[in-house]
MIKOLKOL-913861 format. One record per residue (C-alpha): residue number from 1; residue in three letters; x, y, z. Coordinates in steps of 0.05 Angstrom, whole numbers. Last residue first. Example, Ala and Ser with C-alpha at 12.3 -4.5 7.8 and 13.67 -1.06 7.14 Angstrom:
<pt><num>2</num><residu>SER</residu><px>273</px><py>-21</py><pz>143</pz></pt>
<pt><num>1</num><residu>ALA</residu><px>246</px><py>-90</py><pz>156</pz></pt>
This chain:
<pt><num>205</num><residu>UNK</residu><px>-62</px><py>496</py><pz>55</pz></pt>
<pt><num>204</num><residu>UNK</residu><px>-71</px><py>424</py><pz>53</pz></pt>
<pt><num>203</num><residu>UNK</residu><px>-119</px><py>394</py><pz>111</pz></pt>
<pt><num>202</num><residu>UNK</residu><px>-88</px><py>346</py><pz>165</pz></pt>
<pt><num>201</num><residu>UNK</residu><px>-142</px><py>312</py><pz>197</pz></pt>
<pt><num>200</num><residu>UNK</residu><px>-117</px><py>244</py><pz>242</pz></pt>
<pt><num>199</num><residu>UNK</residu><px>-167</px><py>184</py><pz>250</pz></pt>
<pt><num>198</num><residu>UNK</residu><px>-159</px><py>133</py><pz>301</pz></pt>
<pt><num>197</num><residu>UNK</residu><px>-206</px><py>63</py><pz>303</pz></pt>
<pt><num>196</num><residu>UNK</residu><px>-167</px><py>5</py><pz>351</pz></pt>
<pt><num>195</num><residu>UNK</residu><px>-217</px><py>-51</py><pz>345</pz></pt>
<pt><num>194</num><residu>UNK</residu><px>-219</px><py>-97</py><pz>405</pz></pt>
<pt><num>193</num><residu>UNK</residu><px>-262</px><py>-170</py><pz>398</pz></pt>
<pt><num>192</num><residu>UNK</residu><px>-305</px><py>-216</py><pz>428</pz></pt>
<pt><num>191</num><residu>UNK</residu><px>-360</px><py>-181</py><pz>385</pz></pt>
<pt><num>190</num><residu>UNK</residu><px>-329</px><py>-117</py><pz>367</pz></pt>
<pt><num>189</num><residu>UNK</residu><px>-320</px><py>-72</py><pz>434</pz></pt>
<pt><num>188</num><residu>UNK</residu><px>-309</px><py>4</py><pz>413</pz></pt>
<pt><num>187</num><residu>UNK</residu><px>-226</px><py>46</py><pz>420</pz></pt>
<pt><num>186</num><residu>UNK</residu><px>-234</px><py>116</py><pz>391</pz></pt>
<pt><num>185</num><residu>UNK</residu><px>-184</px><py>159</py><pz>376</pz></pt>
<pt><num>184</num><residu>UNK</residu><px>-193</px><py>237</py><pz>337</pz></pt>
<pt><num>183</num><residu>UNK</residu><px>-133</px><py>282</py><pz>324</pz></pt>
<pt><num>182</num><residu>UNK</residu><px>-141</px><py>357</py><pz>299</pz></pt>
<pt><num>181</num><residu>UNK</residu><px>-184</px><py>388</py><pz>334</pz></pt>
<pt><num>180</num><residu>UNK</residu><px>-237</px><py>432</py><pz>307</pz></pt>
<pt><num>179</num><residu>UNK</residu><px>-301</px><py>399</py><pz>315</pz></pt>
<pt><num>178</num><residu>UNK</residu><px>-313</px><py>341</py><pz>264</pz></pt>
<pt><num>177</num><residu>UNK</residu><px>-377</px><py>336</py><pz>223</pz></pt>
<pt><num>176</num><residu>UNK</residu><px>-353</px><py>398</py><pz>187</pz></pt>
<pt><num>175</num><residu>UNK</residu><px>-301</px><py>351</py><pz>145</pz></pt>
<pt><num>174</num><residu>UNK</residu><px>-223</px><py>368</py><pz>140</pz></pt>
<pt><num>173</num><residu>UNK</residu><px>-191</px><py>341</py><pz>81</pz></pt>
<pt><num>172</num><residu>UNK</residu><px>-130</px><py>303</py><pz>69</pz></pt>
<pt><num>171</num><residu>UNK</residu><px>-149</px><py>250</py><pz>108</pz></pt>
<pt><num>170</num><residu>UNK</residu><px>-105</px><py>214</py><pz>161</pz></pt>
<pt><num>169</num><residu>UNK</residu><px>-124</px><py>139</py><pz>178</pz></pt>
<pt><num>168</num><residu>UNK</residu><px>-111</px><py>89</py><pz>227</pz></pt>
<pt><num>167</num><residu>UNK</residu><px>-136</px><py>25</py><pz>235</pz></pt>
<pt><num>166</num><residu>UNK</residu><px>-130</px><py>-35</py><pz>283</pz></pt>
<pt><num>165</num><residu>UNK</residu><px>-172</px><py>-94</py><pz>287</pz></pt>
<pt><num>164</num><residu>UNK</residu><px>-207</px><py>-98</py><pz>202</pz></pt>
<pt><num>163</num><residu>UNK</residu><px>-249</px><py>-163</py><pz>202</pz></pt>
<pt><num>162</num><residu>UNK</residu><px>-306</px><py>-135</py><pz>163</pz></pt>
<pt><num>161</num><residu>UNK</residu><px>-272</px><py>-86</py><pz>115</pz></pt>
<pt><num>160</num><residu>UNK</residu><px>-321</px><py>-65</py><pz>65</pz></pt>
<pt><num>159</num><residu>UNK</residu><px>-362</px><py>-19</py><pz>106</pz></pt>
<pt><num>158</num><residu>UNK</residu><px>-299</px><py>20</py><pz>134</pz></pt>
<pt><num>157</num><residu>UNK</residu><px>-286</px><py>42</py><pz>65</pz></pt>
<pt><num>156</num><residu>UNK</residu><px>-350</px><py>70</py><pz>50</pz></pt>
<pt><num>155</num><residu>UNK</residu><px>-341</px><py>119</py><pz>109</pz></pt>
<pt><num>154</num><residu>UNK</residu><px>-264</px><py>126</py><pz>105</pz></pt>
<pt><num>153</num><residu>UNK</residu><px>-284</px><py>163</py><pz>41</pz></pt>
<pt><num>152</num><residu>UNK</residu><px>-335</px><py>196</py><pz>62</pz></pt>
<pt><num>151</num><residu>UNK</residu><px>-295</px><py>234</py><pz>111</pz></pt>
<pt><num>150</num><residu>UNK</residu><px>-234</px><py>257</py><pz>59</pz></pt>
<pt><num>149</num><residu>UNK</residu><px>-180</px><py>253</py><pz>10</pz></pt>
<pt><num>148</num><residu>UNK</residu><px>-153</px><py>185</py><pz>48</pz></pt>
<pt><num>147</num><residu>UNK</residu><px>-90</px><py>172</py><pz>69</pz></pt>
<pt><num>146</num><residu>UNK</residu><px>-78</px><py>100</py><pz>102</pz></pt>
<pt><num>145</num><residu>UNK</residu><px>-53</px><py>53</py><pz>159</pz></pt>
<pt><num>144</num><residu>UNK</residu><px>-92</px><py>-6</py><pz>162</pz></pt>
<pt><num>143</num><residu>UNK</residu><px>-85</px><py>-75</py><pz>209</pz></pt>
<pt><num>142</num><residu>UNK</residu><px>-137</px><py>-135</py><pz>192</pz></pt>
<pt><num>141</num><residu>UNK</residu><px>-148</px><py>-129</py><pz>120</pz></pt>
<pt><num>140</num><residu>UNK</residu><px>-159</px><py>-204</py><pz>92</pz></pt>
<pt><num>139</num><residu>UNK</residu><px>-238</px><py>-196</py><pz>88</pz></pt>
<pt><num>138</num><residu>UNK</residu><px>-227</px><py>-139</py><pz>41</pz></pt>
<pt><num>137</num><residu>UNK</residu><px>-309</px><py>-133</py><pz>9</pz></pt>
<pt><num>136</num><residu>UNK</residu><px>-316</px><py>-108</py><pz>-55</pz></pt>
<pt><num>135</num><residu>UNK</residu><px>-376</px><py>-70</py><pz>-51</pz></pt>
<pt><num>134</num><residu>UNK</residu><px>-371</px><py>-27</py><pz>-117</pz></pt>
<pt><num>133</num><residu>UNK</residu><px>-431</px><py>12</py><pz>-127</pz></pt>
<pt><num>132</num><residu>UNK</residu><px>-402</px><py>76</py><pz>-93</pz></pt>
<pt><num>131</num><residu>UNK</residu><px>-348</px><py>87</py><pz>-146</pz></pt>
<pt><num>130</num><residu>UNK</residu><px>-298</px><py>145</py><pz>-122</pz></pt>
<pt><num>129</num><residu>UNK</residu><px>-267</px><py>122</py><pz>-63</pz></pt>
<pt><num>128</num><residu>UNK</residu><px>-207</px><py>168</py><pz>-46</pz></pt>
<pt><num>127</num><residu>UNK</residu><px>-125</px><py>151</py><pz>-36</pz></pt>
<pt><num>126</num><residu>UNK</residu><px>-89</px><py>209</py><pz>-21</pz></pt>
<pt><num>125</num><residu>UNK</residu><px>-24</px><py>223</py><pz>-58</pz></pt>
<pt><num>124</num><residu>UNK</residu><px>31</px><py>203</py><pz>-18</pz></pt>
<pt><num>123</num><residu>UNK</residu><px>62</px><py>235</py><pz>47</pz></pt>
<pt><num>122</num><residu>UNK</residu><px>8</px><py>215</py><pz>90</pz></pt>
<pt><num>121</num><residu>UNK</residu><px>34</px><py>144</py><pz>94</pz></pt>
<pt><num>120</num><residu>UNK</residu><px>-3</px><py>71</py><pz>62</pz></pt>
<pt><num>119</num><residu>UNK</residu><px>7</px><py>18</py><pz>116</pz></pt>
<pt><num>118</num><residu>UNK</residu><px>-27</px><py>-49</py><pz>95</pz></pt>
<pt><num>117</num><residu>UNK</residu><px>-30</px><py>-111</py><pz>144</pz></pt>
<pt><num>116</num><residu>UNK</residu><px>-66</px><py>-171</py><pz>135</pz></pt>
<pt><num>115</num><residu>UNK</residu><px>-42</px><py>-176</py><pz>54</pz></pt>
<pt><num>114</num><residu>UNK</residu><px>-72</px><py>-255</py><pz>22</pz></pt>
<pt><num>113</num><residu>UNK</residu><px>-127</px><py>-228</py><pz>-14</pz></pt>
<pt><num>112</num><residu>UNK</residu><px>-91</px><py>-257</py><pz>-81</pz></pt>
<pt><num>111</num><residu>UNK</residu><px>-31</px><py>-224</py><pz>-71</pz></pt>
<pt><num>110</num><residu>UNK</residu><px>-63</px><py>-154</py><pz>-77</pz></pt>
<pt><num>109</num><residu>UNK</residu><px>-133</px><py>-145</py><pz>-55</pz></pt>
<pt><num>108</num><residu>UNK</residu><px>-120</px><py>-85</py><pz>-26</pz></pt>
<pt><num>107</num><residu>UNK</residu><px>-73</px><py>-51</py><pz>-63</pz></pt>
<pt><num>106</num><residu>UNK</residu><px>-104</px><py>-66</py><pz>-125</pz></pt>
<pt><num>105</num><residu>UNK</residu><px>-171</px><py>-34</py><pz>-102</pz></pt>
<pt><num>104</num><residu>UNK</residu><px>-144</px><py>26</py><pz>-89</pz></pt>
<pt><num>103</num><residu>UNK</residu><px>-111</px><py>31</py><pz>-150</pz></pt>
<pt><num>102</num><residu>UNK</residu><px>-177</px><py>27</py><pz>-184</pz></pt>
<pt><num>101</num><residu>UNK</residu><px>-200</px><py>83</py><pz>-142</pz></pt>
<pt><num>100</num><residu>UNK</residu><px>-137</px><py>123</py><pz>-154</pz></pt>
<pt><num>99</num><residu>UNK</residu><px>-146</px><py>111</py><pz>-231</pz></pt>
<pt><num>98</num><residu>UNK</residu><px>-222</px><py>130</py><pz>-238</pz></pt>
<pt><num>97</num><residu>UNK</residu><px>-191</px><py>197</py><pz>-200</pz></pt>
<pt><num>96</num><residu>UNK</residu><px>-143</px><py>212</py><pz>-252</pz></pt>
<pt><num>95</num><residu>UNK</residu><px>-72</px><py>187</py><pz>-267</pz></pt>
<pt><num>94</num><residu>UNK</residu><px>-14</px><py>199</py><pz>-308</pz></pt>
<pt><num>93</num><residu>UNK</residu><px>44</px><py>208</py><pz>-247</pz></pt>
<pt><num>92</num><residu>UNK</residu><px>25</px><py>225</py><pz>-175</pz></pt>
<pt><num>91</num><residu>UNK</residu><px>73</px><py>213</py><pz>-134</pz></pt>
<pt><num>90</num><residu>UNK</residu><px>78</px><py>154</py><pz>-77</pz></pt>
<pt><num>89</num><residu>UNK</residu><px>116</px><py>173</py><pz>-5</pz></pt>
<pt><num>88</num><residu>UNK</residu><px>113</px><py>105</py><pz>26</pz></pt>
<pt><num>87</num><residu>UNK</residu><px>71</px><py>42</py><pz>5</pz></pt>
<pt><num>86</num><residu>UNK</residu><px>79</px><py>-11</py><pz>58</pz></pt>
<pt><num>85</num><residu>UNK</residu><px>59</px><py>-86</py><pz>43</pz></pt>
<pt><num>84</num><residu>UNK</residu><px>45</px><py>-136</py><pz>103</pz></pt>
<pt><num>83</num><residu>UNK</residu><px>28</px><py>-211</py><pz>92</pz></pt>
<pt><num>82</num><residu>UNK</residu><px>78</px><py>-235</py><pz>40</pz></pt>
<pt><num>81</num><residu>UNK</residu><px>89</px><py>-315</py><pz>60</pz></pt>
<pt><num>80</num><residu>UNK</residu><px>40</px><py>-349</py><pz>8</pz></pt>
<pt><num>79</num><residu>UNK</residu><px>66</px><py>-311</py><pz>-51</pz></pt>
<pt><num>78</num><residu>UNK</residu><px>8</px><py>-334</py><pz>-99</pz></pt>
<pt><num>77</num><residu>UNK</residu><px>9</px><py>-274</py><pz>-143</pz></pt>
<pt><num>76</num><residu>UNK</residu><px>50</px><py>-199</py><pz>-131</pz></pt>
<pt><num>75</num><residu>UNK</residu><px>56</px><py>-187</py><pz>-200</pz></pt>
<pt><num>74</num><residu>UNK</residu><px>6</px><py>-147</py><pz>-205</pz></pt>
<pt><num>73</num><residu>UNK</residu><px>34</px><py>-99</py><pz>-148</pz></pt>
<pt><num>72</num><residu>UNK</residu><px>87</px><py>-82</py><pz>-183</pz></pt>
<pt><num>71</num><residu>UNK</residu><px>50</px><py>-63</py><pz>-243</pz></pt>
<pt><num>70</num><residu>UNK</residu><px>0</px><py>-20</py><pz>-206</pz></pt>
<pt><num>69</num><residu>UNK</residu><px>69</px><py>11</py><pz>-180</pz></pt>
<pt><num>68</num><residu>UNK</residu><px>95</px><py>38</py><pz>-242</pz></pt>
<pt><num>67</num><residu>UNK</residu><px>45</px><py>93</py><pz>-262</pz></pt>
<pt><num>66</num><residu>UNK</residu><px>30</px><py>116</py><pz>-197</pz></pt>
<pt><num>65</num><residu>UNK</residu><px>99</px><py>131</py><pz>-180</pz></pt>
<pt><num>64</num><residu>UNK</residu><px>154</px><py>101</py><pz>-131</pz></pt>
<pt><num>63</num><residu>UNK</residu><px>171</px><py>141</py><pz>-77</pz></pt>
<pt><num>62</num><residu>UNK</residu><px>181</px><py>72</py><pz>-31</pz></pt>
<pt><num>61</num><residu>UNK</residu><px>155</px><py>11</py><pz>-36</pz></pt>
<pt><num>60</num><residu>UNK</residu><px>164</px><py>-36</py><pz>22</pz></pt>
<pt><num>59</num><residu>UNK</residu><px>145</px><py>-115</py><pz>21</pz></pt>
<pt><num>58</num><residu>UNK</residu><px>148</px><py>-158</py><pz>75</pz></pt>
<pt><num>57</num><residu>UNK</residu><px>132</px><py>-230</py><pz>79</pz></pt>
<pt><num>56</num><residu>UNK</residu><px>169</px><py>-256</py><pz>20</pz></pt>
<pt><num>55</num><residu>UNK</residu><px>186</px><py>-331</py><pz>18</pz></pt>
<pt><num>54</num><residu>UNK</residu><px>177</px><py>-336</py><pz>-61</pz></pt>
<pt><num>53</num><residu>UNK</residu><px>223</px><py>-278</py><pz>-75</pz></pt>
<pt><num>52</num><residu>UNK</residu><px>243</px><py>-315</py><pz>-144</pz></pt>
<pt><num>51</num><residu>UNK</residu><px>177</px><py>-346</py><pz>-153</pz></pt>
<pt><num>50</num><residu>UNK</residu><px>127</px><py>-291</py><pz>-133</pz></pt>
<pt><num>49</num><residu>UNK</residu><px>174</px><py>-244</py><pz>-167</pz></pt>
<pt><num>48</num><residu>UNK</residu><px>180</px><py>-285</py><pz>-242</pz></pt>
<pt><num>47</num><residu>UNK</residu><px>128</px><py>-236</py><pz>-272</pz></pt>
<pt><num>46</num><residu>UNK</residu><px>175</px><py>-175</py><pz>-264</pz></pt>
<pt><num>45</num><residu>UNK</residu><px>233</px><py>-198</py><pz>-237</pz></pt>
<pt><num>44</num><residu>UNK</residu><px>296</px><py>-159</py><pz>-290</pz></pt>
<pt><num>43</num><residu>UNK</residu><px>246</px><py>-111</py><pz>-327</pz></pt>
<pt><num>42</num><residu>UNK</residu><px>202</px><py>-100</py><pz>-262</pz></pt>
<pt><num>41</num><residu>UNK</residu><px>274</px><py>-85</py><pz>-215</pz></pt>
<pt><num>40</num><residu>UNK</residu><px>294</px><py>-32</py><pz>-262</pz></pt>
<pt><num>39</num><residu>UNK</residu><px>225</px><py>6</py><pz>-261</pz></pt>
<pt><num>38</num><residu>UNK</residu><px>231</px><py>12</py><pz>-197</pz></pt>
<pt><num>37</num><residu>UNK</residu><px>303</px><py>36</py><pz>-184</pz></pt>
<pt><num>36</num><residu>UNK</residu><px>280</px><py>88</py><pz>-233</pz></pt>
<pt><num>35</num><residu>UNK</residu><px>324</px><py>149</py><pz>-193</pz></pt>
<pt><num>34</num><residu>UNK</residu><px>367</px><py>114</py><pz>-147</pz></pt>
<pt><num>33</num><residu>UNK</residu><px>354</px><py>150</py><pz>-74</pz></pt>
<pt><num>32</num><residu>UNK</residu><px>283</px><py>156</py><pz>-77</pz></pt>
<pt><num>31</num><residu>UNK</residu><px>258</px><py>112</py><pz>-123</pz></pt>
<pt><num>30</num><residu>UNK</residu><px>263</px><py>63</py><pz>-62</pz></pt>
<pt><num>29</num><residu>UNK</residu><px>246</px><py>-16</py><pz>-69</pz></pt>
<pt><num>28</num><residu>UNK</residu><px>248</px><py>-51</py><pz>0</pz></pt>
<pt><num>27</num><residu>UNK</residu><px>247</px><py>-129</py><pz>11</pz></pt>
<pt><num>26</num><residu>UNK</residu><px>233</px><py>-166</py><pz>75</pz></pt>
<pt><num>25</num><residu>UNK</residu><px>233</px><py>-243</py><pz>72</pz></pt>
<pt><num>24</num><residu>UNK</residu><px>293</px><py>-256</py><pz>23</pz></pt>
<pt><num>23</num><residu>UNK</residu><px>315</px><py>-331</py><pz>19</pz></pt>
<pt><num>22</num><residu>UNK</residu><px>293</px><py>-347</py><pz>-45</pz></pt>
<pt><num>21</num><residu>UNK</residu><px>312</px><py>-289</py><pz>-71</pz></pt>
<pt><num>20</num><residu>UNK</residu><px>390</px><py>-309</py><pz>-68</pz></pt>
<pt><num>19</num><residu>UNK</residu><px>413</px><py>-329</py><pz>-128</pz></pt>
<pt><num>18</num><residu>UNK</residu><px>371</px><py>-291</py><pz>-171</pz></pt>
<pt><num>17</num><residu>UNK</residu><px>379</px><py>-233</py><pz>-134</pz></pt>
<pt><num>16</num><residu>UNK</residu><px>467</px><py>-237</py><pz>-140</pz></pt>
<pt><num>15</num><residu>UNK</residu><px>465</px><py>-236</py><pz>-221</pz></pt>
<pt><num>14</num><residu>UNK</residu><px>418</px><py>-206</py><pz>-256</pz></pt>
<pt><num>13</num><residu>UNK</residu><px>388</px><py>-155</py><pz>-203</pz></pt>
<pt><num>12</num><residu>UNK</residu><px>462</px><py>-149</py><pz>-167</pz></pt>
<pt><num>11</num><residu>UNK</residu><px>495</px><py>-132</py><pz>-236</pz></pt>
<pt><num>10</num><residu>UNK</residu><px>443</px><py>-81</py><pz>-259</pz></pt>
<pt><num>9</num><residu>UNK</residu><px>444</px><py>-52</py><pz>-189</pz></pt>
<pt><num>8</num><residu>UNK</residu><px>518</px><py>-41</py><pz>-188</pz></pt>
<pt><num>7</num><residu>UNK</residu><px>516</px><py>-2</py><pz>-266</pz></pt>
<pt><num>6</num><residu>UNK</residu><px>462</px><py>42</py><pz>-242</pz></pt>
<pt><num>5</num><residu>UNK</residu><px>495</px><py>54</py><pz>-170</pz></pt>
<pt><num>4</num><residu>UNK</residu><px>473</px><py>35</py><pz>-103</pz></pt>
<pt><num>3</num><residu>UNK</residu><px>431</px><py>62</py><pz>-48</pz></pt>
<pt><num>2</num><residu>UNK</residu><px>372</px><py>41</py><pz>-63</pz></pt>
<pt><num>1</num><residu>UNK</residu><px>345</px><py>-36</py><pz>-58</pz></pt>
């Protein structure tokens, strides 16, 4: 959903969605191209989105804003399909640090624990761990792309995701306990086993 016109989108979310949802596996919602696309689709779906788009398996968001997509993903319940989410390019709108953290926490137990597969780009606001005592554990989290703020963060992140194969993460930050280049891979044995660990450093000038 993006590239259509205010009056167009009203018409296809009350009247062509409905009709067809059920048989919708990959959906993308853009802000980027139709200013409050976002917002649109929660007043027509809203709480009805696991039942209309109940054979989801993909779902990308896309320059949406802090303050709309912890609703989104609320409403993601009981889908038993929708394994991968992708979160592109989100802004920063009304929210603090206790915010991000709780955000982070949505994302990735969203749909009940059900996501495998979470890609979360460099070109949103970084993502950063903020309450220690919180041990949450993502047992569901197999593949991860994501932005973090910095080092510790991927720290206590990596302790609460115990069945996590392939991840790769860019933080916003540059720590001293990395020499100066810029792109770090490691590939380790885990049981029986590969986990694919890469971490990119991209510091904000």
């Amino acid at each position: 959903m993006g590239e259509v016109s205010y009056q167009r989108l009203k018409y296809i979310c009350s009247s062509i969605i409905p009709q067809i949802g059920y048989n919708i596996c990959s959906l993308t919602i853009s802000d980027q191209l139709t200013e409050n696309l976002s917002k649109i689709f929660l007043e027509h779906f809203g709480q009805q989105i696991s039942l209309i788009f109940s054979r989801l398996k993909c779902l990308t968001l896309i320059a949406l804003t802090t303050d709309v997509l912890p609703s989104i993903i609320d409403n993601l319940i009981n889908l038993t399909d929708l394994t991968h989410l992708n979160i592109y390019s989100l802004n920063r709108t009304n929210i603090n640090v206790d915010g991000i953290q709780i955000l982070l926490d949505k994302i990735f137990s969203a749909n009940n624990f059900r996501l495998n597969s979470i890609c979360y780009d460099r070109e949103s606001i970084p993502l950063t761990i903020i309450d220690k005592n919180n041990h949450s554990i993502y047992s569901n989290i197999k593949k991860l792309e994501i932005f973090l703020e910095q080092l510790n963060d991927l720290h206590h992140l990596l302790t609460r995701l115990p069945q996590i194969e392939t991840i790769h993460v860019v933080l916003q930050y540059e720590s001293s306990e990395f020499n100066h280049k810029k792109k770090y891979s490691l590939v380790e044995s885990r049981d029986e086993h590969r986990t694919t660990f890469s971490v990119l450093s991209c510091p904000v000038l």
